[in-house]
MIDREN-811639 format. One line per field, with one value per residue (C-alpha): residue number from 0; residue in one letter; x, y, z. Coordinates in Angstrom, 1 decimal. Layout:
residues N
pavo	(NUM/...)
vopa	(A/...)
X	(X/...)
Y	(Y/...)
Z	(Z/...)
END
This chain:
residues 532
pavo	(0/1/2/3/4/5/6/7/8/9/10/11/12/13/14/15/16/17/18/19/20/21/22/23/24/25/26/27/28/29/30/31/32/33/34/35/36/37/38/39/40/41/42/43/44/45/46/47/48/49/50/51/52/53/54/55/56/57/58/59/60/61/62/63/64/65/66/67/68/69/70/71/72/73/74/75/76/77/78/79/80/81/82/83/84/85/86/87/88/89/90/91/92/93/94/95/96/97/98/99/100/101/102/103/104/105/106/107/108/109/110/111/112/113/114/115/116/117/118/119/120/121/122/123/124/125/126/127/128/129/130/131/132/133/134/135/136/137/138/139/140/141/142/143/144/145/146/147/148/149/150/151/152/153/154/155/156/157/158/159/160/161/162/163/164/165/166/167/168/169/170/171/172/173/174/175/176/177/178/179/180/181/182/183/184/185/186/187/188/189/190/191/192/193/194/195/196/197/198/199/200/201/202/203/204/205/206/207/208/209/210/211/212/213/214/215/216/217/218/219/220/221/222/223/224/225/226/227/228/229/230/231/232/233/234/235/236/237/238/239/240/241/242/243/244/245/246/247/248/249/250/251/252/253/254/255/256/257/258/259/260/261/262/263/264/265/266/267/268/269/270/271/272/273/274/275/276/277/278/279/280/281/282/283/284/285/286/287/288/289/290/291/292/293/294/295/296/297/298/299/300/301/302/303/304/305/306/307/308/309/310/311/312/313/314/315/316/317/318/319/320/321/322/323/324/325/326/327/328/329/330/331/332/333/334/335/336/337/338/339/340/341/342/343/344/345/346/347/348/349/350/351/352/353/354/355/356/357/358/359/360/361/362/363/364/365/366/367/368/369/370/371/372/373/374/375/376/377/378/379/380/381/382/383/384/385/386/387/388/389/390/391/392/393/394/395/396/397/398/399/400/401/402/403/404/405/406/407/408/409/410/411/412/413/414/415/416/417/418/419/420/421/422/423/424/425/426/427/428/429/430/431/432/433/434/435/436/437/438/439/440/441/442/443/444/445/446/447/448/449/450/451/452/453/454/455/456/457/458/459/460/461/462/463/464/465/466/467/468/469/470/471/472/473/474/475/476/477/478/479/480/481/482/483/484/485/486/487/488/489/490/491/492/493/494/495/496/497/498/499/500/501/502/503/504/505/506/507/508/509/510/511/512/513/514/515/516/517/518/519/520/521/522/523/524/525/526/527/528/529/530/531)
vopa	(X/X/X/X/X/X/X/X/X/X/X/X/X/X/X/X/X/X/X/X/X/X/X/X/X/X/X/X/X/X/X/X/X/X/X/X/X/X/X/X/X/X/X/X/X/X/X/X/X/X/X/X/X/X/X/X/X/X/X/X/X/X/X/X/X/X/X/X/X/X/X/X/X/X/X/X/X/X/X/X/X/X/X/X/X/X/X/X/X/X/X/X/X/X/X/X/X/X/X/X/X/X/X/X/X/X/X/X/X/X/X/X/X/X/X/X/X/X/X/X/X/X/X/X/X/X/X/X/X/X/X/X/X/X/X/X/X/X/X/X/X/X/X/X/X/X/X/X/X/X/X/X/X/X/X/X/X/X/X/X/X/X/X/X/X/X/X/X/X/X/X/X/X/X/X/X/X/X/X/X/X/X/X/X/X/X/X/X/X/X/X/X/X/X/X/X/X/X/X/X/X/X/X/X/X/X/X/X/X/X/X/X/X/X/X/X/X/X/X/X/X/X/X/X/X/X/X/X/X/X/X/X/X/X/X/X/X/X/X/X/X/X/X/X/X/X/X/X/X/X/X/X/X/X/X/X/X/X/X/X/X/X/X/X/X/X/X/X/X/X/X/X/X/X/X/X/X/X/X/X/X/X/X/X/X/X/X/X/X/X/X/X/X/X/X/X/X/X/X/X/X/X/X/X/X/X/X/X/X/X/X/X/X/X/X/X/X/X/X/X/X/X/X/X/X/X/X/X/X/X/X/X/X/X/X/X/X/X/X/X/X/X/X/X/X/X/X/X/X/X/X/X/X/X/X/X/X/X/X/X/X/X/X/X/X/X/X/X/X/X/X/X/X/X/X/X/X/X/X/X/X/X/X/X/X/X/X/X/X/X/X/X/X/X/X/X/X/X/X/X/X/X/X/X/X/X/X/X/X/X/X/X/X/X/X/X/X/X/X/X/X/X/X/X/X/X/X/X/X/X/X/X/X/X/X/X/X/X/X/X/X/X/X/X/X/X/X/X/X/X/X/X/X/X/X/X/X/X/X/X/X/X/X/X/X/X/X/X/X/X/X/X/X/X/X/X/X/X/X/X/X/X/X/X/X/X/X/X/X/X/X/X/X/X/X/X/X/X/X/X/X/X/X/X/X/X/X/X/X/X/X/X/X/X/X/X/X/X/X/X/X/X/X/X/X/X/X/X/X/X/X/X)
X	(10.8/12.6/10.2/11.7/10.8/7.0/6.9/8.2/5.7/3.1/3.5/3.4/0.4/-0.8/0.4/3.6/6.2/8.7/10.0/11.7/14.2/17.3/18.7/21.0/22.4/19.0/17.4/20.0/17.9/15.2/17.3/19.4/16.0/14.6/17.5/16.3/12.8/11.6/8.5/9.6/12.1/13.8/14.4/17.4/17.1/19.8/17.7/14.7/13.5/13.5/12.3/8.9/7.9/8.8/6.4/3.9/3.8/3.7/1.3/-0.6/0.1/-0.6/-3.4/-2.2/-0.2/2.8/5.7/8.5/11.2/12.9/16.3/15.5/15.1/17.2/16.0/12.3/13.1/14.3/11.0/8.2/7.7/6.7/4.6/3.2/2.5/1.0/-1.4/-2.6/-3.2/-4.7/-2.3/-2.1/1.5/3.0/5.8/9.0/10.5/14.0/13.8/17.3/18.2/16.1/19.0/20.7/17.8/18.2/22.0/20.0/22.4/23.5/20.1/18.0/14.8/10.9/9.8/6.3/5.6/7.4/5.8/2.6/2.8/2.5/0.7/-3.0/-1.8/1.5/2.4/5.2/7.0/7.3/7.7/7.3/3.4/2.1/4.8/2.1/-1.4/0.8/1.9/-1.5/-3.3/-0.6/-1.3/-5.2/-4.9/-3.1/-5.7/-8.5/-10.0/-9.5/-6.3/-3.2/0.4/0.4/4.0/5.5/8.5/10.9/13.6/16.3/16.5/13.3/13.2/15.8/13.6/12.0/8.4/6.1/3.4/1.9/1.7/-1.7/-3.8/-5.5/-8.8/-9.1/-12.6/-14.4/-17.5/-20.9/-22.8/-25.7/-29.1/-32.2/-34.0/-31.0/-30.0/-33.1/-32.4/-29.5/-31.8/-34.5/-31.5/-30.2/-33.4/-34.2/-31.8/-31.6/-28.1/-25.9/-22.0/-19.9/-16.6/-14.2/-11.2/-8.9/-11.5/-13.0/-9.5/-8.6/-12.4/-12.3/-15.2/-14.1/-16.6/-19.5/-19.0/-19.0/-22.1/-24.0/-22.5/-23.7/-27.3/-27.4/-25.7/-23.4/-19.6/-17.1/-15.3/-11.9/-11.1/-7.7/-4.3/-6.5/-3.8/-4.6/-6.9/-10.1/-12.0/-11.2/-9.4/-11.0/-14.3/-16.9/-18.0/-14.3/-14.6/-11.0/-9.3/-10.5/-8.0/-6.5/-8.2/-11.9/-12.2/-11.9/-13.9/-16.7/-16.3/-16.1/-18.6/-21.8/-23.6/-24.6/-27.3/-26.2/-22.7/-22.2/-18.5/-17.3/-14.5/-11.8/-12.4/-12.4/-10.7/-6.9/-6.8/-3.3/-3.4/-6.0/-9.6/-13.0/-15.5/-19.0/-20.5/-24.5/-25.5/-27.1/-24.2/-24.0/-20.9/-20.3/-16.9/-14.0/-13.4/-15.2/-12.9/-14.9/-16.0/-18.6/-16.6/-19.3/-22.2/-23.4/-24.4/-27.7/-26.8/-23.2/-22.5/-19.4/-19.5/-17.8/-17.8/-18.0/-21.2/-22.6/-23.0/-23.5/-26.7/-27.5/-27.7/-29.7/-32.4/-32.1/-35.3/-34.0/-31.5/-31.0/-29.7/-26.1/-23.6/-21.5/-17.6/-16.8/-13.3/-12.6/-11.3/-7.7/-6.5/-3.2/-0.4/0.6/4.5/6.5/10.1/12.7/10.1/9.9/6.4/6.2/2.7/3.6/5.8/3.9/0.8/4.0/4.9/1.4/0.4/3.9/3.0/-1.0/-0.1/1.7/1.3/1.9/3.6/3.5/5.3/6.2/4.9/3.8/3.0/1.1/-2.1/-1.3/-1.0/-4.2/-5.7/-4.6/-4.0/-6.4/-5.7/-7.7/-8.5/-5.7/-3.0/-2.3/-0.9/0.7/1.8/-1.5/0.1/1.6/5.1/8.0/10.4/7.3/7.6/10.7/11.5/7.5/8.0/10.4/8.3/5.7/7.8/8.8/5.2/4.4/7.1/5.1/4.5/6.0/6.1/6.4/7.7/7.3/9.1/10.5/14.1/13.9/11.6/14.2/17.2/15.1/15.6/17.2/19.5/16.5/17.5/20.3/17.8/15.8/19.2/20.1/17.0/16.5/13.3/12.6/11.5/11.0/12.3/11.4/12.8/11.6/14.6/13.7/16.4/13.5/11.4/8.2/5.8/6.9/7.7/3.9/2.8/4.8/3.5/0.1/1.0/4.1/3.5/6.6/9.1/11.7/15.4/15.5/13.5/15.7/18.4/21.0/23.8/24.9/22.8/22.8/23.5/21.1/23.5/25.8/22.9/22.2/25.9/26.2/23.9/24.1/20.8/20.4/20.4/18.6/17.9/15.7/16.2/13.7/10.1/12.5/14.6/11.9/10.3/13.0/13.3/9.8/10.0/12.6/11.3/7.5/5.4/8.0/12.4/14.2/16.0/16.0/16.2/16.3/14.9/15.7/13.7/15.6/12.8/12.8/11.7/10.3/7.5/4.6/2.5/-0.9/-2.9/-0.3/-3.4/-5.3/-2.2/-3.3)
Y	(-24.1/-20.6/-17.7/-16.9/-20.3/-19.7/-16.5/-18.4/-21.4/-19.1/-17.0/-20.3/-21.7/-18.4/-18.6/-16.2/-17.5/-14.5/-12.1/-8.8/-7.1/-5.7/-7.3/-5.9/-6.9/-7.6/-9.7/-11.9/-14.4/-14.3/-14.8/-17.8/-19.6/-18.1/-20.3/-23.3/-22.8/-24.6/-23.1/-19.4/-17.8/-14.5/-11.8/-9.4/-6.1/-3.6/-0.6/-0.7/1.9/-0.9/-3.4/-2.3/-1.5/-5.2/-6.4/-3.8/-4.6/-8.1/-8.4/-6.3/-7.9/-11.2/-10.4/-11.4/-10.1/-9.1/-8.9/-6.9/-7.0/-3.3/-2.8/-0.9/2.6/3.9/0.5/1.9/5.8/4.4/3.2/5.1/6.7/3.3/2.6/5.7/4.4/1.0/2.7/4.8/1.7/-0.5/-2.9/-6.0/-5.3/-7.1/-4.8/-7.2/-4.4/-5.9/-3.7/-3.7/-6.1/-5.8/-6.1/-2.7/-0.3/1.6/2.6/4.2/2.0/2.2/1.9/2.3/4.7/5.4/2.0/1.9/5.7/5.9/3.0/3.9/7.1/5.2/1.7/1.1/-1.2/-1.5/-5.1/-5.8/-9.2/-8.0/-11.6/-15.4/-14.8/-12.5/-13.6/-16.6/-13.8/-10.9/-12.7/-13.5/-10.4/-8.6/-11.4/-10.9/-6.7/-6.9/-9.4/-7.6/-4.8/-1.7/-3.5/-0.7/-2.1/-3.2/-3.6/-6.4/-5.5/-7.9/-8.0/-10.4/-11.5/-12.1/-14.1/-16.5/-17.8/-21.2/-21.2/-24.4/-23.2/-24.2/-22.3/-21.5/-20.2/-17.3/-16.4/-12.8/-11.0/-10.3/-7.6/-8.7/-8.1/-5.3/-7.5/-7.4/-4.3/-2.1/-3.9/-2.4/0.9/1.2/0.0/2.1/5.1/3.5/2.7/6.3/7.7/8.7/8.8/7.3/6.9/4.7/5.6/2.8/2.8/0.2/-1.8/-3.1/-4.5/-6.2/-7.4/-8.7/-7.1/-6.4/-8.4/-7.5/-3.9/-4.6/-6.7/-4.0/-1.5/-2.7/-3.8/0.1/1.1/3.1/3.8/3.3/6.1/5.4/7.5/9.3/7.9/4.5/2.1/-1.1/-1.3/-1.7/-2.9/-4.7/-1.8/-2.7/-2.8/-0.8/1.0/1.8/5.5/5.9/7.5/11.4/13.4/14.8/18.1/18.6/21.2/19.0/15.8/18.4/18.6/15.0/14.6/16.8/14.7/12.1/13.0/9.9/9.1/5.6/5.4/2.0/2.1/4.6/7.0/10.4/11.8/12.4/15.4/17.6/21.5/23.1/24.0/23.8/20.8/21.0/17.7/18.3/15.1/12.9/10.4/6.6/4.9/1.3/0.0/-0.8/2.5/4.2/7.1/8.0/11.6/12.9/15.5/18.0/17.4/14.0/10.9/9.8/6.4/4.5/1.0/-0.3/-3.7/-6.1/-4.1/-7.8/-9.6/-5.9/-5.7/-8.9/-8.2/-5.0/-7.2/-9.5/-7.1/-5.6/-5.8/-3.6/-3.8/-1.1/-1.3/-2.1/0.5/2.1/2.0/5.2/5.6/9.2/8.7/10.8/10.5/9.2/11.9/11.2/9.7/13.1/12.9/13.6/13.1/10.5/11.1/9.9/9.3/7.0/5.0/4.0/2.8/0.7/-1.0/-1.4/-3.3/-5.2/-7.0/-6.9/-9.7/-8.4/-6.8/-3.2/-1.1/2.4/5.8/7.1/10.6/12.9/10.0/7.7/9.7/8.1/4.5/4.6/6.0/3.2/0.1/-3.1/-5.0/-7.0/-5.9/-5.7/-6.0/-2.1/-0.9/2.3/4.3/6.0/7.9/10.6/10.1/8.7/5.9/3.1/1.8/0.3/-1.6/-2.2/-4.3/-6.5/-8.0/-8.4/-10.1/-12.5/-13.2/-13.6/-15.8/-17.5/-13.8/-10.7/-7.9/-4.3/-1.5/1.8/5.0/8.4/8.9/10.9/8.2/5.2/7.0/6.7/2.9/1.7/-0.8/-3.1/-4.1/-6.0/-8.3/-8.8/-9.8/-11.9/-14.1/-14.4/-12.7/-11.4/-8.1/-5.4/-2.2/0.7/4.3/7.2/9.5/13.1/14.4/16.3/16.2/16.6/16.6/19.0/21.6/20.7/22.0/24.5/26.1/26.1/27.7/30.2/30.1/28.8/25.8/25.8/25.3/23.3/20.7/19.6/16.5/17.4/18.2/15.6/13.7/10.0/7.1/4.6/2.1/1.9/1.0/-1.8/-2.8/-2.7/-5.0/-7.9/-6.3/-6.8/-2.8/-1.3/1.9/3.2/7.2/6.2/4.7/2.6/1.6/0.8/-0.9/-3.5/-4.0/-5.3/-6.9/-8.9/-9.6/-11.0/-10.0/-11.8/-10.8/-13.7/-11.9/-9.0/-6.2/-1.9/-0.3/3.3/5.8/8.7/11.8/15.3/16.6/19.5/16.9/16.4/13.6/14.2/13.2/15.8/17.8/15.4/15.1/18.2)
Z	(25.3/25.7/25.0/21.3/19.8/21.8/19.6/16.4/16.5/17.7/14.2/12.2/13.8/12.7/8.8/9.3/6.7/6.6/8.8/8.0/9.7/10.2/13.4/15.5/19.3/21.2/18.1/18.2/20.3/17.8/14.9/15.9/17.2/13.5/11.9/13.4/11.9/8.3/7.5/8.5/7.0/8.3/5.7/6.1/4.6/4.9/6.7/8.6/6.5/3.4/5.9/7.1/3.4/2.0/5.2/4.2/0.3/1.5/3.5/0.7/-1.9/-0.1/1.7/5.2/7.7/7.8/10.2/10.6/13.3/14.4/16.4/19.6/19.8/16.5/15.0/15.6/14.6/11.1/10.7/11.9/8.7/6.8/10.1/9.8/6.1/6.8/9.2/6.5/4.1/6.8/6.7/9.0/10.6/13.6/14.7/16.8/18.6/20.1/24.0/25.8/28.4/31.1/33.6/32.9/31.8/34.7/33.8/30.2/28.0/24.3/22.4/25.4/24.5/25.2/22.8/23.9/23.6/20.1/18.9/20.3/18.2/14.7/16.2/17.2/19.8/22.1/23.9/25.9/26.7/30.7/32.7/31.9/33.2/30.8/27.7/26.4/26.5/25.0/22.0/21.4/22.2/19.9/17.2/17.9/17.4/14.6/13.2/14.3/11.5/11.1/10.8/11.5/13.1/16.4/18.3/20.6/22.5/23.0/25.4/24.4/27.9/28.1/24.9/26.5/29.3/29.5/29.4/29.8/27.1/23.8/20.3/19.2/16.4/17.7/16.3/15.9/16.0/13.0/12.2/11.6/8.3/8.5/9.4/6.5/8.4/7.7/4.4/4.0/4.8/2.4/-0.8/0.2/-0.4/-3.4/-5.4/-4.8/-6.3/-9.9/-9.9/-7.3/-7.0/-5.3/-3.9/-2.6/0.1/1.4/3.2/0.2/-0.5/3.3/3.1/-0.3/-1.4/-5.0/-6.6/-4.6/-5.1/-8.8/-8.6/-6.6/-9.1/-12.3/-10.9/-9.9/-13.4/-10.9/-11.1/-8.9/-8.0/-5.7/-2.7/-3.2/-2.3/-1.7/-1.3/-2.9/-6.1/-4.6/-7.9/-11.1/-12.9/-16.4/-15.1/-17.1/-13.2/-13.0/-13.2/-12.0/-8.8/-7.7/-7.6/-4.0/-4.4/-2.9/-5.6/-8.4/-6.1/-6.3/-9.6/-10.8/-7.8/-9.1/-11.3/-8.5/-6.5/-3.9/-2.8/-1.1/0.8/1.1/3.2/4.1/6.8/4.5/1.7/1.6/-0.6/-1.2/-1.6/0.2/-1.4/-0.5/-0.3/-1.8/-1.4/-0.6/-1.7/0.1/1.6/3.3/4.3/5.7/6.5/9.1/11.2/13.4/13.3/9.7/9.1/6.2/3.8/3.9/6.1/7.8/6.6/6.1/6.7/8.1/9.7/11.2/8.8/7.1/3.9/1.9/4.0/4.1/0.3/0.0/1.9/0.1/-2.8/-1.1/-0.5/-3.9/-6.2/-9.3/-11.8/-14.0/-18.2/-18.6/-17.2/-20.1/-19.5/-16.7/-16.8/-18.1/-21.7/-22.6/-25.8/-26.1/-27.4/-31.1/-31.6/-32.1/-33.5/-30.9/-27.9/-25.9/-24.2/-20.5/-21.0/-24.2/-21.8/-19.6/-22.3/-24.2/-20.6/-19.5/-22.3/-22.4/-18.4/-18.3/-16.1/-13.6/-9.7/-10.4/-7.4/-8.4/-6.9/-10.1/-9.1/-11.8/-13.9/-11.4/-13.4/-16.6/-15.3/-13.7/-17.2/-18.9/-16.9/-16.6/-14.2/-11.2/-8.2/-5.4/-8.2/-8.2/-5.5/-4.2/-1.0/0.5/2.7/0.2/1.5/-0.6/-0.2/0.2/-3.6/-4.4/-0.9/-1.1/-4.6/-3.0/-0.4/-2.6/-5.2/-2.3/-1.0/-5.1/-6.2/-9.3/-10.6/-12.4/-9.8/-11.8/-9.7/-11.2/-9.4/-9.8/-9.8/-6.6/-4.9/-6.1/-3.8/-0.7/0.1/-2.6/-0.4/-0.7/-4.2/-2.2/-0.2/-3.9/-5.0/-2.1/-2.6/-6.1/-7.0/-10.9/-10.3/-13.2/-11.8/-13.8/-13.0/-14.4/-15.2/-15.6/-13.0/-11.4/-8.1/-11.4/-8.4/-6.3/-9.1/-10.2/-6.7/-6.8/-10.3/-8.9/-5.8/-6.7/-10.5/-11.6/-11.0/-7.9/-8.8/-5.2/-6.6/-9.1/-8.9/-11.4/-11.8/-11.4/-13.5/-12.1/-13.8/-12.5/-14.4/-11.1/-8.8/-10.8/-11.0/-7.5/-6.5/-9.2/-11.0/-15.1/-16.3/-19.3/-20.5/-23.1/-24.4/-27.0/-27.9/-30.3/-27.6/-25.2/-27.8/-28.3/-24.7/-24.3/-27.1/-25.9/-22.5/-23.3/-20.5/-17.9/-17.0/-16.2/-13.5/-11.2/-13.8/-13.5/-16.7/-16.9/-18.6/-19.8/-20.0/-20.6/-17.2/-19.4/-21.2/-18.7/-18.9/-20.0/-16.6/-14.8/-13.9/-12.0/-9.4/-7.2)
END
C-alpha cells in the first residue's frame, strides 16, 4: 500500500475519526487517499488558524486525540499560536505537517521552510517521514508521543512524495505508555500530610481532566471536608462545577491566590505545572504543599513541596483513598456566593445575561472566551466535569473555531460557545466548516464594541481606559457574519428580548445559530474583579 493509506489505517486502528486541515499542494496525497476512507472523515476548515482549534476542542471535548493536518511552512506559521495553545491545555494533538517534495528542496522552493525547527518550537516531539525504512516506526512513535502523558502536540512531517511510495507494512494499534499509581508506603505518606492538617485545600489543573480523575478528587474532597480550588486559566473543568468542594477558579493574580489561599494550612496540587497568573504581584504561599500529577517540569509557587509524584493523578487518589482512615462531617457548599444585580430599567446587565442563558442550556458543553465576563459564568454555572471549557493559554481566537470541533466530536449534544466581540473576529471563517457539516451550535457574542479586558488591565495599571482598545466606530453588525455563512441570527438589546429567545429555543437550536448580545461596554459584570 502507498505510505498515505499506511498513515490513514494506522490512525483508525488507533480510534482517529476526523482530520482537520486546510490542504494545500503537498497534502494532496493524503486527502485523495483520505476520500477513499469510511471510518475517517477529513474536515476542511478555511484557515489553519480555525483548524488546529476545532482538533484541539475536539479532542477536549472528546477526550481523545486529536489530529490536525498543516500546509508546509506558511501552513505551520498560521498555526503555531493554537499549538502554542494545546501545549498549554495538555492536549493530545498529532500535528500532519505536509514537507515539500523531497526532490527539489535543495533549489528552496515556493513553501519550502525550517518545519522541524518551527514545529519543534510549539511541539514536545518532532518526527519525520525520511525513507520507506523508517515511514512504518515514525508513524508509530509520533502516534505513541502524542499518546504518552504529559500529553502536548507532537508533529509528523510528511512529504507528499514520500506519502506516494509503496510500502509492504501493516496498520497497528500502538499502545502508548502509561504512569504508575503511587505504591501504599507513599499513599501513605500523603494521608499522613492530609490527616494532619486542620485545614487542607485542594487545587486542580488539566491532569485531573486527561486522567479522568474528576470523581476521585471529589471523593477524597468531601472525606477531607476540603474544597477544590482550580488552578487559573485551567483548561477543562476539572471537577463537577455544582459540587459542594467546588470553591471556584483563583484568579490569575498571586496577590489575590494568597488571599483566597490563607485560610488552608495545607495545599494539595493535583495537576498543572504552576500557576498562570496575569499582572505581576507577589506570591505568599508558606503552607505546607504536595503535588502529584503528569509533568515533571512542575515548580512550587513559593517554596518546595513537602511531598510530589509523577502519577497517574486518577490511580494516585484512588490510592490516597485507599489508605484513608478518616472522614470528616459534610463539606458545606464553597463556591464564593455573589449576589445577583437587581433588573434595572434601561440596563441590560451582562452579568444577568449570562445567569438567563446558563440556566436556559444546563445541558450543554460550554466553550467560553467571553473575556471580562468568563467571571460571571464560572459564578453561576453547574455543569459536570470536562463540560466547561476554555483557552488556558490567555490568548484569543481559541473559542469560537474550538466550539466547532467539539460540536462535531459531540454530535448528540448542544455545544454553547460564549465569546467577546473582539475574540469572534479572530477565526470566525470556522463558522463556514460548522455550516458545511451541519452541526447546531449556539453561538453567542457578547457585543459591547470594546476590547472590556484589556481596558480592565489597563485601569489597574494606567488608571483609566485606552481609546486603542476600543472596536467602534464602526460598530459591527454581527448580523452579516451570520448571513454570510448560512447561520440563523438573533439579537437580544434586552432581558425582554433575550428572554423570548430562550424561551423559544428550550434548552436545544435546531440549527447553527449566532445570538448577539447588544451591551453597554460601560456596565461591568459583577465578577470583573476577579479577572486580574
Amino acid at each position: 500500500m502507498k505510505i498515505a493509506e499506511l498513515l490513514l489505517r494506522t490512525l483508525e486502528a488507533n480510534g482517529v475519526r476526523h482530520i482537520f486541515g486546510n490542504p494545500g499542494t503537498t497534502e494532496i496525497p493524503l486527502v485523495r487517499m483520505c476520500g477513499k476512507r469510511r471510518r475517517l472523515k477529513y474536515v476542511v476548515a478555511l484557515s489553519e488558524v480555525a483548524a488546529v482549534p476545532m482538533a484541539d476542542g475536539y479532542a477536549r471535548a472528546t477526550r481523545s486525540l486529536g489530529v490536525v493536518n498543516l500546509h508546509v511552512a506558511p501552513g505551520l506559521g498560521n498555526g503555531m499560536g493554537g499549538l502554542y495553545t494545546a501545549g498549554i491545555a495538555q492536549t493530545p494533538l498529532l500535528v500532519l505537517i505536509g514537507g515539500q517534495d523531497r526532490r527539489f528542496l535543495h533549489t528552496q522552493p515556493i513553501l519550502w521552510g525550517p518545519l522541524a525547527k518551527m514545529a519543534g518550537s510549539v511541539c514536545k516531539a518532532v518526527f519525520g517521514l525520511n525513507t520507506r525504512s523508517d515511514a512504518t516506526f515514525n508513524i508509530r512513535q509520533a502516534l505513541r508521543v502524542a499518546l504518552t502523558p504529559p500529553y502536548a502536540p507532537v508533529a509528523l512531517i510528511c512529504p507528499p512524495d514520500l506519502l506516494e511510495q509503496e510500502l509492504d507494512a501493516k496498520p497497528q494499534h500502538v499502545n502508548a505508555p502509561a504512569f504508575a499509581s503511587l505504591t501504599a508506603a507513599e499513599a501513605q505518606r500523603y494521608v499522613r500530610m492530609l490527616t494532619k492538617a486542620k485545614r487542607p485545600a485542594f487545587i486542580a489543573a488539566e491532569d485531573v481532566h486527561w486522567n479522568i480523575a474528576s470523581g476521585a478528587l471529589e471523593r477524597l474532597a468531601r472525606s477531607l471536608a476540603a474544597p477544590v480550588y482550580i488552578a487559573p486559566y485551567t483548561a477543562a473543568l476539572p471537577i463537577n462545577s455544582s459540587s459542594p468542594c467546588y470553591a471556584g477558579y483563583l484568579p490569575p493574580s498571586f496577590r489575590q491566590i494568597s488571599d483566597r489561599l490563607a485560610q488552608h494550612d495545607l495545599l494539595f496540587f493535583v495537576g498543572g505545572t504552576g500557576m498562570r497568573t496575569t499582572l505581576y504581584s507577589e506570591a505568599r504561599l508558606p503552607q505546607t504543599k504536595l503535588w502529584i500529577g503528569n509533568n515533571t517540569n512542575v515548580r512550587a509557587v513559593d517554596g518546595e513541596f513537602t511531598l510530589a509524584a509523577v502519577a497517574d493523578t486518577r490511580a494516585a487518589l484512588v490510592e490516597i483513598i485507599r489508605a484513608l482512615a478518616i472522614k470528616r462531617p459534610a463539606l458545606k457548599p464553597q463556591r464564593p456566593q455573589v449576589a445577583l444585580p437587581a433588573p434595572q430599567a434601561e440596563v441590560f446587565h451582562p452579568s444577568r445575561a449570562v445567569h438567563a442563558l446558563l440556566a436556559a442550556f444546563p445541558d450543554a458543553i460550554w466553550i467560553d472566551e467571553s473575556g471580562l465576563s468568563t467571571s460571571d459564568v464560572r459564578q453561576w454555572m453547574k455543569l459536570p466535569a470536562g463540560e466547561y471549557l476554555i483557552n488556558g493559554s490567555g490568548g484569543i481566537g481559541w473559542g469560537l473555531a474550538a466550539s466547532v470541533g467539539a460540536a462535531l466530536g459531540n454530535r448528540e449534544r448542544q455545544v454553547v460557545a460564549i465569546i467577546g466581540d473582539g475574540s469572534a473576529l479572530y477565526a470566525s471563517e470556522a463558522l463556514w466548516t460548522a455550516a458545511h457539516h451541519g452541526t447546531k451550535l449556539l453561538l453567542i457574542i457578547l457585543s459591547n464594541r470594546r476590547y472590556s479586558t484589556l481596558n480592565e488591565a489597563a485601569s489597574r495599571l494606567t488608571g483609566k481606559a485606552l481609546d486603542l482598545f476600543t472596536i467602534e466606530p464602526p460598530a459591527m453588525d454581527f448580523s452579516g457574519l451570520a448571513t454570510l455563512y448560512r447561520w440563523r441570527y438573533a439579537k437580544a438589546a434586552s432581558e425582554a428580548e433575550l428572554s423570548a429567545f430562550v424561551s423559544s429555543q428550550r434548552g436545544k437550536v435546531k440549527a447553527n445559530t449566532l445570538l448577539e448580545l447588544k451591551l453597554d461596554p460601560a456596565v461591568k459584570p459583577v465578577t470583573a474583579s476577579r479577572h486580574f
